[in-house]
C-alpha positions as CSV (number, residue, x, y, z in Angstrom):
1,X,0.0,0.0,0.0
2,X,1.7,3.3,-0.9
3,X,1.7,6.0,1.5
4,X,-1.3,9.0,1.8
5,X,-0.6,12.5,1.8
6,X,2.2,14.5,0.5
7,X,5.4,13.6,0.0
8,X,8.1,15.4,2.6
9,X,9.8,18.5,2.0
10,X,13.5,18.1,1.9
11,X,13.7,21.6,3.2
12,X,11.0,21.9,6.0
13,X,9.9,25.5,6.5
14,X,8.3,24.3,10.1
15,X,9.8,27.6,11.8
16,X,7.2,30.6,12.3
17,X,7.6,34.1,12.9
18,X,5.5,36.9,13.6
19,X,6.3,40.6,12.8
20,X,4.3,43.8,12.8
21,X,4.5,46.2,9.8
22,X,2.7,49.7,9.9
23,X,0.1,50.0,7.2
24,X,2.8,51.7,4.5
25,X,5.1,48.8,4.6
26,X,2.6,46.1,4.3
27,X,1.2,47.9,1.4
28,X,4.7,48.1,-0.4
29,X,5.5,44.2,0.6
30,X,2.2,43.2,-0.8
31,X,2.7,45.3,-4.1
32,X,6.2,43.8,-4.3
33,X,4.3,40.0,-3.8
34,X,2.0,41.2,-6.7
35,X,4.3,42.6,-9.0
36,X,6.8,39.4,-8.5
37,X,4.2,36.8,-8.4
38,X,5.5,35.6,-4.9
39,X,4.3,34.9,-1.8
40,X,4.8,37.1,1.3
41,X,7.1,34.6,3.3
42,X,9.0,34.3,0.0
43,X,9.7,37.7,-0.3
44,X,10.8,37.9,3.3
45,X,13.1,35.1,2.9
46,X,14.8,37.0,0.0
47,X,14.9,39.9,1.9
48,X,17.2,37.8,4.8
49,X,19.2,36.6,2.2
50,X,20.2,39.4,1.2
51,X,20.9,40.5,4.6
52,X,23.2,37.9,5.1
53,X,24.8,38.0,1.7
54,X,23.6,34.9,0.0
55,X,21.5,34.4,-3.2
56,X,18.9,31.7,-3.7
């Protein structure tokens, strides 16, 4: 019998973080999303990589 459900990530992304934006930001994060056709996390994650000098 082969196994339900999705297959596992070989990356998990099981860690969670919450932040607070004011409105102007989230606005500008959300038009970024939009006009990149990513997600916000995605974005985000792009963002710390290029804080810490790396490119995905």
């Amino acid at each position: 019998m082969s196994p339900v459900g999705r297959p596992k990530a070989e990356k998990p992304k099981d860690i969670r973080y919450s932040i607070r934006l004011d409105a102007e930001t989230e606005k500008e994060l959300e038009n970024y999303c939009v006009e990149h056709n990513i997600t916000k996390g995605e974005a985000i994650r792009q963002g710390i990589y290029l804080l810490l000098g790396k490119r995905k």
